[in-house]
N, C-alpha and C positions, 0 to 999 in steps of 0.2 A: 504493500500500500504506500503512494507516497500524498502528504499532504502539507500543503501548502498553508502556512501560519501567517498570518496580516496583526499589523498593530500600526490602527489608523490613528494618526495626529488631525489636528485643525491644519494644517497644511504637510503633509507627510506620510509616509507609509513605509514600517519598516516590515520586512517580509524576510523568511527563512521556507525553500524548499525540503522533506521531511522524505529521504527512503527508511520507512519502518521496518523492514526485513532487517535493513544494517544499522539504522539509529543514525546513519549518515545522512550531514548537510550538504547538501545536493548544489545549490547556491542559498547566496543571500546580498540581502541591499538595501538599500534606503533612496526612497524616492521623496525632494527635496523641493521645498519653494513653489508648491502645488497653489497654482492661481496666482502667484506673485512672479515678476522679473526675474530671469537668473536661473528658475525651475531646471534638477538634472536629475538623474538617477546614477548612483554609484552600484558595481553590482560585480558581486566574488562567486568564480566558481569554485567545486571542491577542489580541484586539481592547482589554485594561487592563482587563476589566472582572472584579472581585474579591468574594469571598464566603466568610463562617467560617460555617459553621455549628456547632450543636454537640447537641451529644446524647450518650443512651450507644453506646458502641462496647464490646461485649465483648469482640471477638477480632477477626482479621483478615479474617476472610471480610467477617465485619460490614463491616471499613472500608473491603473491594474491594467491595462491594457499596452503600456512600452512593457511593463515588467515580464506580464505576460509574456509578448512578443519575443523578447531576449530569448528566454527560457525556450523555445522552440525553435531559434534562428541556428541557423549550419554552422555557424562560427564561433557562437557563445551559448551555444546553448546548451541545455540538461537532458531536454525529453525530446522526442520524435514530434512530437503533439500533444495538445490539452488533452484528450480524451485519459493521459497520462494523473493525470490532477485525481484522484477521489476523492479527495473530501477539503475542504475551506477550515480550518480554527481560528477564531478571533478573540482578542483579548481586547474583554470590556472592563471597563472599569467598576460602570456602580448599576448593582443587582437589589438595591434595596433587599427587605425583608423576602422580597418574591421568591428571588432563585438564592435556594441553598445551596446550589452547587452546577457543576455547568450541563448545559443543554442544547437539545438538536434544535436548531433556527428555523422556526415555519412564522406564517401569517401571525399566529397568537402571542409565541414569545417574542417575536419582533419587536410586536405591541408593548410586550412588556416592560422591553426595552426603553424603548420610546416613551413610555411612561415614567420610568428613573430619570430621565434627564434633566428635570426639575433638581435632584439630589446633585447632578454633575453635570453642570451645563456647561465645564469647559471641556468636556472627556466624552460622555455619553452621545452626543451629534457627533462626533468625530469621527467616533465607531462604527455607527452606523452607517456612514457616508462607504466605508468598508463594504459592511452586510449589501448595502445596495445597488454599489457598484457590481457585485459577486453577481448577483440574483442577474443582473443584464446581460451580464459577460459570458458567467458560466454558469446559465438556470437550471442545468439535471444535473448540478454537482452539489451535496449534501454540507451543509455550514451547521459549526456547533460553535456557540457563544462561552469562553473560560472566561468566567469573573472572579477580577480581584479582592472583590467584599466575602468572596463566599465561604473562604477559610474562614473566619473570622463570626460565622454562625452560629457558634459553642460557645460564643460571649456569656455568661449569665447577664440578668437585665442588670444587677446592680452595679456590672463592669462598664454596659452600654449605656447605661439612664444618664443624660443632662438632668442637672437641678432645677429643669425650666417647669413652669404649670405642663401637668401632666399630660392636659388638654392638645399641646402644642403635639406630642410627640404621638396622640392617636390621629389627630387633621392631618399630618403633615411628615409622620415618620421621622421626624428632629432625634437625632439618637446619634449614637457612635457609629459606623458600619468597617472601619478600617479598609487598609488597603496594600501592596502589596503580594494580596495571599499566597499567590503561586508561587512566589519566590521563597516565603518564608514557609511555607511547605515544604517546598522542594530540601531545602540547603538542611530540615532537623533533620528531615528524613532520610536524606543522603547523610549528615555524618553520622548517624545512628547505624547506618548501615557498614559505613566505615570501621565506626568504632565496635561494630557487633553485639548493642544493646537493645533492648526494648523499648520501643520506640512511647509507647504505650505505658511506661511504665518512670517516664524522667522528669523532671523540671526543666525547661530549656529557654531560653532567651535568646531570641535570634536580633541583628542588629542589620539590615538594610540600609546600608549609608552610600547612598550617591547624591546626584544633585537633587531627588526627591528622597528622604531619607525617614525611617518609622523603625519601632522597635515591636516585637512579639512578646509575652510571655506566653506558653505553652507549657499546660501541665496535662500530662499524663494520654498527650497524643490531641488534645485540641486546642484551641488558640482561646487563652480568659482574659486575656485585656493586651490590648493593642494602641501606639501612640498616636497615629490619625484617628480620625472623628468621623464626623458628618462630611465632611473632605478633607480633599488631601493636605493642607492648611496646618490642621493642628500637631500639635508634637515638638520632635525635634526641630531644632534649626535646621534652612536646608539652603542649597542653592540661593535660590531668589524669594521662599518661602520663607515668613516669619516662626510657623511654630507658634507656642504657645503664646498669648498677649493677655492682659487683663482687660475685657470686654470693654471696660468704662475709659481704657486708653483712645480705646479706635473712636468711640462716642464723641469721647475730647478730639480727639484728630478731623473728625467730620466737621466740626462743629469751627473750631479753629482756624482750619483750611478752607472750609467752605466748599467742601466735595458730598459727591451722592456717593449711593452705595459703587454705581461701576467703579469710578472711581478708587475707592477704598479697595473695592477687591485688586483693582489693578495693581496699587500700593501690597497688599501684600502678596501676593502670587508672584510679582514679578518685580519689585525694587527692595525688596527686605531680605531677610535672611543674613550669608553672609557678605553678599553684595552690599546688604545696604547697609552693615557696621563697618567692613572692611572700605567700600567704596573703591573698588580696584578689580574684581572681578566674582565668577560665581564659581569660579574652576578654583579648585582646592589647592590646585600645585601652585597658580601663581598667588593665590594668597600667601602660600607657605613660602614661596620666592619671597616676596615681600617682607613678611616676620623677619627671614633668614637677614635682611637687609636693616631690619630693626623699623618699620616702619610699626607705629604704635597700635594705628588701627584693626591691623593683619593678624598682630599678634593679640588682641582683644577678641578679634571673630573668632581666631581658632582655639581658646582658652572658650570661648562662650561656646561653641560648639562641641567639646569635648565633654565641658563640664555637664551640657544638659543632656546627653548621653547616659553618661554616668549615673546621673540621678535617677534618670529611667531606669537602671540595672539595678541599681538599690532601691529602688520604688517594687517593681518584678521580683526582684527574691524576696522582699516583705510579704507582698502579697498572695506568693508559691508557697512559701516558709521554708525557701533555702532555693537552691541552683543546682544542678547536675552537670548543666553542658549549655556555654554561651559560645553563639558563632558569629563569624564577621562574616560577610558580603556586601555585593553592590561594587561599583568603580574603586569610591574610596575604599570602603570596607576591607575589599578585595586586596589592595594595590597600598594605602597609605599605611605604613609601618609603624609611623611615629605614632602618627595619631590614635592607631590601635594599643601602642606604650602606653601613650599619655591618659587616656578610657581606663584604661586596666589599672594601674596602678593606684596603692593604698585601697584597693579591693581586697586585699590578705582577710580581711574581716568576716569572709562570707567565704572564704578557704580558699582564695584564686593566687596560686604562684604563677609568677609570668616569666614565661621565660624567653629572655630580650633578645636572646643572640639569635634562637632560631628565628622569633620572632620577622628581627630585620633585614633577612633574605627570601623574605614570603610574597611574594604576585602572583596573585591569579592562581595559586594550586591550593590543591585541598591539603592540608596539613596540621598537626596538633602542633599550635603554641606556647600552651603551657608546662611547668616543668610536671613531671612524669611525678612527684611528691603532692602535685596540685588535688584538692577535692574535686576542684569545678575546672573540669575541661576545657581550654578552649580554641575552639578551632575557625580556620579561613576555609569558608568553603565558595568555590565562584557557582554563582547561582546560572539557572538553567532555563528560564520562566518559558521559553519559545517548545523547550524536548516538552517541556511538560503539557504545555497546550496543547503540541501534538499528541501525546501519548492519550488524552482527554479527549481528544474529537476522535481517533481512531480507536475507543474502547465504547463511544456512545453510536458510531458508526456501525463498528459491527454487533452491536446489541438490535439494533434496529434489522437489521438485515437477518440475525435469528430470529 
């Protein structure tokens, strides 16, 4: 079976080709600038061999349609023909209370779709623009929808409840729903396999740190309290995301500024975070350029960023009543060494030895960095979220077909 995985942007489409016999990536790409000036498509086959193209791209059919194209052409291409494709996976973001988990995409789930986007109306149309493109393109190939909220099901209410009037959160679903999920899935569940434990049976804290960044607690194989919310906003500091604020701050900032809501969300979705203490960028390496330089701001963002980390892993084992096994993922997670140091340390409290040396030769592989004496594991695992989507459509696919 090979299946084809979409992850639509407001202008964008990253996409990963899936042969499920061998778990190999077939190609993969990112189509760029979709509706704007400059629009290209970058695009890797399995073999290294790489290609931008560029042109206009109006909309998204447009861009499933070069990508398409590629993938069948004599000289870049993967497959003979579409008739190659069996099945669409797309990663949605917000599944409200509806979908506990993911699902085959007909007329009704669509709908249901379509009806979350109230909850993620910067993410949920974006998706869709996906689904819809697919449906014109390629209409007798079977689409199933992986959502990010849907790990995060096993919340108890009193993980998920706002303090708001009750009333708010039965009109309007106002609640926590997290996000993430496939990733932070994926990486317990792989190191548990690593490590040859029970998955079902640990305390885990996974930490998702890229330029969108959340933290898991996971007790005993489900996820009971996660750093996003209602969206992807709350929590840790991120990129261009502020992360947690005190409500009556943003009030004050409306009020001050003399902005509407767009406005505000603009501010914080896309000028805060560590962009907007550092003032210098959203990318982690040149901020940490910066510190390295002594510049005061760089070195505030990434002290503020580490610490509210932290405090989420000491908030997680409170609420676990203790830690088995914490993992790093994501760009940073993955990749920043230090920063995974500077997190850890004076954690001894809660029985975390770190151990620095291996620690700071770690990118990108799955590996234990804690000393072999540590109670609490912890390991880098790089996250998978595209295998898994496929593995998710091609397991609802052939359900459907017995």
């Amino acid at each position: 079976m090979k299946i084809l995985v979409l992850n639509c942007g407001s202008s964008s489409i990253k996409y990963q080709l899936f042969d499920m016999v061998s778990g190999a990536v077939m190609a993969k790409g990112i189509v760029e600038k979709i509706g704007l000036k400059g629009s290209f498509l970058k695009n890797e086959r399995f073999d290294g061999d790489k290609v931008k193209l560029e042109g206009e791209i109006l909309d998204h059919q447009t861009g499933i349609e070069y990508l398409l194209g590629l993938m069948v052409s004599k000289k870049r291409g993967v497959i003979k023909n579409l008739n190659e494709i069996d099945a669409v996976g797309h990663r949605l973001v917000h599944g409200g209370e509806r979908f506990q988990g993911s699902c085959f995409l007909d007329d009704e789930t669509i709908k249901g779709v379509e009806d979350c986007s109230d909850l993620a109306p910067l993410h949920n149309p974006a998706n869709l623009k996906g689904i819809y493109a697919m449906q014109t393109v390629l209409p007798n190939v079977p689409q199933v929808g992986v959502f990010d909220t849907s790990f995060h099901q096993t919340m108890p209410d009193y993980s998920f409840m706002y303090a708001l009037p009750y009333s708010l959160y039965k009109k309007y679903g106002i609640r926590r729903y997290g996000f993430h999920g496939t990733s932070h899935s994926y990486v317990s569940k792989r190191a548990c396999e690593i490590l040859k434990k029970d998955y079902s049976s640990l305390k885990i804290i996974t930490c998702h740190l890229g330029n969108g960044a959340s933290i898991t607690a996971i007790k005993d194989g489900k996820s009971l309290d996660t750093s996003m919310g209602l969206t992807p906003v709350e929590g840790l500091i991120m990129g261009t995301r502020s992360g947690d604020v005190d409500a009556g701050a943003l009030t004050l900032i409306m009020e001050k500024e003399e902005i509407d809501y767009a406005s505000l969300n603009t501010l914080l979705n896309k000028h805060s975070g560590v962009l907007g203490i550092s003032g210098i960028s959203s990318d982690m390496r040149e901020v940490e350029s910066a510190a390295e330089e002594g510049d005061e701001r760089a070195v505030l963002a990434l002290k503020m960023y580490e610490y509210r980390v932290k405090k989420y892993i000491g908030a997680y084992a409170a609420a676990m009543g203790g830690v088995d096994l914490l993992v790093f993922t994501g760009g940073i997670g993955e990749n920043a060494s230090e920063t995974r140091e500077n997190i850890c340390c004076d954690l001894e409290f809660i029985g975390l030895e770190f151990d620095k040396n291996i620690n700071s030769g770690v990118h990108s592989k799955e590996l234990v960095i804690s000393k072999k004496e540590s109670k609490v594991i912890v390991m880098v695992i790089p996250t998978n979220e595209e295998f898994v989507i496929a593995s998710e459509t091609q397991e609802i696919v052939d359900h459907r077909i017995v």
